[in-house]
Backbone as CSV, one residue per row, in Angstrom:
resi,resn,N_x,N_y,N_z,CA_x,CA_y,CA_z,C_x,C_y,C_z
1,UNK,9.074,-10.241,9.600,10.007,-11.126,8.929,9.716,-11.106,7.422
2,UNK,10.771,-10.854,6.430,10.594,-11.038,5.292,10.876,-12.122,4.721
3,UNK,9.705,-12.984,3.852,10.400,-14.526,3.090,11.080,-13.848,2.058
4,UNK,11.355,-14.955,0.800,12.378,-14.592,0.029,11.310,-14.122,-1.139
5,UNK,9.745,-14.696,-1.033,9.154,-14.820,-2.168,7.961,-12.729,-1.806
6,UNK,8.278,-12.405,-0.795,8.093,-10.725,-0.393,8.838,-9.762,-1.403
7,UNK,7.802,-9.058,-1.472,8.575,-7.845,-2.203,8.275,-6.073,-1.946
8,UNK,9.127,-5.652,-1.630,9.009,-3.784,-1.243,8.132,-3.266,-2.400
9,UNK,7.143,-2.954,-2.104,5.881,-2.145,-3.096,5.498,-0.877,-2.749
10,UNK,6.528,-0.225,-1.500,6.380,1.217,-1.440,6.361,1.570,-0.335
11,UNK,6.482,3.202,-0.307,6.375,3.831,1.062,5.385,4.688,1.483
12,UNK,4.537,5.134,2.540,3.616,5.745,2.771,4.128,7.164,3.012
13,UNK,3.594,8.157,2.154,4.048,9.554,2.050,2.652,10.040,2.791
14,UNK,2.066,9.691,2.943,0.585,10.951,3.929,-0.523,9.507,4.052
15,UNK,-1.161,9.845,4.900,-2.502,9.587,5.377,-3.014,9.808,6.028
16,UNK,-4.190,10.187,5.112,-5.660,10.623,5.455,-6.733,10.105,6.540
17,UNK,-7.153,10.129,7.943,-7.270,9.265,8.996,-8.861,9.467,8.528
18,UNK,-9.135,10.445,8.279,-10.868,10.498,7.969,-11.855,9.745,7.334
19,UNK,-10.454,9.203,6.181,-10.793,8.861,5.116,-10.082,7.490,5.480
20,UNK,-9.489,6.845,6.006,-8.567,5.625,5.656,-7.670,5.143,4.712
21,UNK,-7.196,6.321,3.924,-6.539,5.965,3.466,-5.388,6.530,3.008
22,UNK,-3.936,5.834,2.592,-2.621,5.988,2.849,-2.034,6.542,1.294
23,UNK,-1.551,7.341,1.160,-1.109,7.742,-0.146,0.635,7.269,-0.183
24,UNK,0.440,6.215,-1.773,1.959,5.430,-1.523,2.349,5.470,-2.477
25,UNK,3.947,6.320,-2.516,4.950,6.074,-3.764,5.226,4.328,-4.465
26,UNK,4.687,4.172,-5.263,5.167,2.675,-5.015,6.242,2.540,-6.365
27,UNK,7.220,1.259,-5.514,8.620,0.719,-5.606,8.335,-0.545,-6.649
28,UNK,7.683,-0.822,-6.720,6.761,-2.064,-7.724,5.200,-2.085,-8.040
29,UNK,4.545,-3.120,-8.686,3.424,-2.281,-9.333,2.425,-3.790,-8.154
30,UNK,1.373,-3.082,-8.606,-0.154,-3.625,-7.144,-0.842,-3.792,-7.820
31,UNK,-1.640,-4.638,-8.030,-3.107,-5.346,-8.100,-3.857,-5.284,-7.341
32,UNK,-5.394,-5.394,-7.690,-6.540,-5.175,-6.638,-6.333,-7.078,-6.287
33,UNK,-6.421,-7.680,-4.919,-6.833,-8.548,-4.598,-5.452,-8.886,-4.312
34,UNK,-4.034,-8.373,-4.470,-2.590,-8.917,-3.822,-2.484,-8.972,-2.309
35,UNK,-2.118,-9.313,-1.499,-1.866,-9.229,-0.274,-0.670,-8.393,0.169
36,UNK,-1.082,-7.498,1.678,0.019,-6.847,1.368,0.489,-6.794,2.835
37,UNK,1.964,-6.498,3.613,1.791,-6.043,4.691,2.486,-4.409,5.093
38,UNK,1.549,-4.049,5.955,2.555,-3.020,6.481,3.121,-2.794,7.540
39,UNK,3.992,-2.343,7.752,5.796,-2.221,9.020,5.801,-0.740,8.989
40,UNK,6.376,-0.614,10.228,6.671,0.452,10.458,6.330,1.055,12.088
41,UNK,5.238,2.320,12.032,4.673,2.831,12.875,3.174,1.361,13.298
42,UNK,2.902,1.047,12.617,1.586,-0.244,12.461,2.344,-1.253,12.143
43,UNK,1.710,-3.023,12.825,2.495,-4.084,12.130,0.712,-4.815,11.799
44,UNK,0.523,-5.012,10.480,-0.603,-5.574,9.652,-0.336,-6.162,8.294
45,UNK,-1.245,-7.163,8.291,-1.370,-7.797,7.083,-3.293,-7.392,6.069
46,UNK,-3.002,-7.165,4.590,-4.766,-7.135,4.360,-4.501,-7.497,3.088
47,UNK,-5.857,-7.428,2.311,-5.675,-7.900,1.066,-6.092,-6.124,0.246
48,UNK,-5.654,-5.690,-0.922,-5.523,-4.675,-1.780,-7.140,-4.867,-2.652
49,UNK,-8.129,-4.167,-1.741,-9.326,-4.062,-1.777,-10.012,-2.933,-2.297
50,UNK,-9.198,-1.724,-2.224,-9.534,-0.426,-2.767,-8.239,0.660,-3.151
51,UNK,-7.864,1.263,-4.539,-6.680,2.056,-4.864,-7.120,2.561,-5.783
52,UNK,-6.844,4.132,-6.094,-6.623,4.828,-6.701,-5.718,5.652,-7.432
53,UNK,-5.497,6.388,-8.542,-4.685,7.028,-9.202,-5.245,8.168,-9.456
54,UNK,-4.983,9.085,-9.538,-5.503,10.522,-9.326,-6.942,10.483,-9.587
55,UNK,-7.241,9.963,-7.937,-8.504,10.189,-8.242,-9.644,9.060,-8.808
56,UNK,-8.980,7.841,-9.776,-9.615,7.254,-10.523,-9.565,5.930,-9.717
57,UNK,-10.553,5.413,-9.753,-10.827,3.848,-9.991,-9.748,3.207,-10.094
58,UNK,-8.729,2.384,-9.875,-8.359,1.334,-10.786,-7.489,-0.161,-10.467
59,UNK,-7.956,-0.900,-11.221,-7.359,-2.407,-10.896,-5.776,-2.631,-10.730
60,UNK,-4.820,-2.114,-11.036,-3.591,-1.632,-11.010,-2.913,-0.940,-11.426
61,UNK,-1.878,-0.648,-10.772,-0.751,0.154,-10.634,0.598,-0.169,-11.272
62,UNK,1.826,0.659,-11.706,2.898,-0.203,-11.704,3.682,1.055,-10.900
63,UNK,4.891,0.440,-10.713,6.118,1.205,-10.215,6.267,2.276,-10.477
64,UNK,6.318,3.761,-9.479,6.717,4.658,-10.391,4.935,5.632,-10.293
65,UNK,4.268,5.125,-10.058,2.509,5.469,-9.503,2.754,5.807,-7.456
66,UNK,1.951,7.000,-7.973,1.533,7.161,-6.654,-0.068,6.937,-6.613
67,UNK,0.011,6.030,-5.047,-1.818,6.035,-5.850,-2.036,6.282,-3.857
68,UNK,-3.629,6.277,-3.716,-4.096,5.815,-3.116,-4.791,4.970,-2.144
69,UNK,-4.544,4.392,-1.677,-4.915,2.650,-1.028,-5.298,3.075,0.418
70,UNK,-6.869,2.274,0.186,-7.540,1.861,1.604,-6.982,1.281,2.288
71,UNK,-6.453,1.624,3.823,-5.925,0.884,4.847,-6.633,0.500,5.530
72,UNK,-6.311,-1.170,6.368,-7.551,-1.290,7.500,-7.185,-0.485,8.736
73,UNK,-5.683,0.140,8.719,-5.418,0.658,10.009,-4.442,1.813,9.293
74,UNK,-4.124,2.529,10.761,-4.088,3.965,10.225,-2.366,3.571,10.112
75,UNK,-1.894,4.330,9.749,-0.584,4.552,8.951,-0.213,5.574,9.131
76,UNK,1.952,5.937,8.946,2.198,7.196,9.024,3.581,7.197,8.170
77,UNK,3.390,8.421,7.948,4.513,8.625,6.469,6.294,7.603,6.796
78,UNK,6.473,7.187,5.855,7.340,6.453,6.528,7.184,4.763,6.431
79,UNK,5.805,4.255,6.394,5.585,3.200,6.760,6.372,2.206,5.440
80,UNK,6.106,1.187,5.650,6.851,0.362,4.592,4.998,-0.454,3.666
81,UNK,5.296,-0.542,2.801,4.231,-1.726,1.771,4.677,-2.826,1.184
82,UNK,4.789,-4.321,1.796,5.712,-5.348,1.465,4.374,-6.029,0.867
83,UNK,4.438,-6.394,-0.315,3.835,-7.520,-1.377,4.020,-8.896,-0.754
84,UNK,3.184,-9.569,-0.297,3.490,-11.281,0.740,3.108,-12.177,-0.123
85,UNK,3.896,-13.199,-0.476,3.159,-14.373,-1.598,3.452,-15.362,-0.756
């Protein structure tokens, strides 16, 4: 279910099962510590604990970034990344 105060933050283009983590076009920009859920193939909620940008470290993202992000569960291309406030 989406509230009104949710927002689409991207789609999962690959993930890495070895590694845990989901490589995501994103539709809006992410912070480390936002809450997020994902739909799709998986139904989960977590908090934005680990992301990257080629490669790098970093505290956020904006729209328009493909980055990296630790999933607690596995994921598949396709999936949805909804921002939950």
């Amino acid at each position: 279910m989406i509230s009104t105060s949710d927002i689409k933050a991207g789609n999962v283009t690959h993930y890495y099962d070895h590694i845990g983590v989901a490589v995501v076009d994103l539709t809006a920009g992410l912070t480390l510590g936002e809450n997020i859920r994902v739909s799709g193939s998986a139904e989960f909620s977590q908090k934005v604990d680990s992301m990257q940008v080629e490669h790098q470290q970093v505290t956020s993202a904006k729209k328009g970034d493909t980055i990296g992000l630790k999933v607690a569960q596995a994921v598949k291309p396709g999936d949805e990344i909804v921002k939950i406030g």
